[in-house]
C-alpha positions, 0 to 999 in steps of 0.5 A: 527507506521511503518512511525515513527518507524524511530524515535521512538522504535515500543515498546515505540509507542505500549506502548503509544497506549496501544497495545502489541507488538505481536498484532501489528507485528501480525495485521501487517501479516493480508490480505488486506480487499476486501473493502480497495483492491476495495477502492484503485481501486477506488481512482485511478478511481477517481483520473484519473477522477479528473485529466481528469477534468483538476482538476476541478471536484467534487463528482457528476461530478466524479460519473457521470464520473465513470458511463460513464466508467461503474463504480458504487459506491454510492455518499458518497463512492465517497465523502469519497475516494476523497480528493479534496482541495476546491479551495487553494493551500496554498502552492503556494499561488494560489486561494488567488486573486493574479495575474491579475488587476480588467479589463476594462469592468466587469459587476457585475449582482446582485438581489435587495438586500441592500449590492447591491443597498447601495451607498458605492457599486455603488461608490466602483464599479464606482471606480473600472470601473465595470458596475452594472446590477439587476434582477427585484423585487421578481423574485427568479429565476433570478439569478439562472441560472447565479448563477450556472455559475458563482458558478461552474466557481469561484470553478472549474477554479477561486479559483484554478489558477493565471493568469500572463496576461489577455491573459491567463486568458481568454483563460484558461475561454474560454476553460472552457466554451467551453471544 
């Protein structure tokens, strides 16, 4: 009510939400919570955290981050204090796949599934100049690993940045691995 009360009259809003005047100005004088003090610590806490991660890191990362600094608070406190947007910023229109071309030489590391092993993805991926590689029959665990990787990269580095060359899309994944 205070951020509208600019365009709207406190009581036409306490009317609407069905609250009395004087409860509201008096909820208005009542003391911060000792929760809601220590959840604005710990949203700054989480939020340097987050930048520190070149804004890359989720709640477990965050809470092993806190952790090292001495911070303690359980995975859904943190989970619910961080507002992280996953991968998109609508508002510049990073994270939609604009930026570079598909290269020269990518490899696209798949299992032996049918969307994988069907002639419309060998010749789209021909097309496109990217090289297919398969994991053996039945081997669950294959991928796991490359999984991972490649899951975190796309979701901490990818979906979030537009690269205007190769040059800096390179270095910008090769800091990611290395950093």
């Amino acid at each position: 009510m205070n951020a509208n009360q600019a365009d709207f009259p406190i009581a036409n809003m306490c009317n609407t939400f069905n609250v009395s005047k004087s409860g509201y100005y008096d909820w208005q004088e009542w003391p911060v919570s000792k929760t809601a003090a220590a959840n604005t610590v710990l949203v700054e806490q989480i939020r340097a955290a987050y930048q520190i991660s070149d804004a890359t890191y989720g709640m477990p990362r965050i809470r092993a981050e806190l952790a090292n600094l001495g911070i303690t608070a359980s995975r859904t406190r943190i989970a619910h204090l961080l507002t992280r947007k996953p991968g998109v910023d609508n508002a510049s229109g990073q994270g939609q796949g604009q930026g570079l071309t598909p290269a020269q030489s990518f490899i696209h590391h798949s299992d032996q599934g049918s969307q994988y092993t069907s002639l419309a993805f060998g010749g789209r991926c021909k097309a496109m100049n990217v090289r297919t590689s398969m994991g053996t029959v039945k081997d669950a665990y294959d991928n796991a690993m490359a999984d991972s990787f490649f899951a975190s990269l796309e979701c901490e580095l990818i979906d979030s940045r537009v690269w205007q060359t190769k040059t800096q899309a390179r270095l910008d994944v090769f800091t990611w691995i290395e950093a």
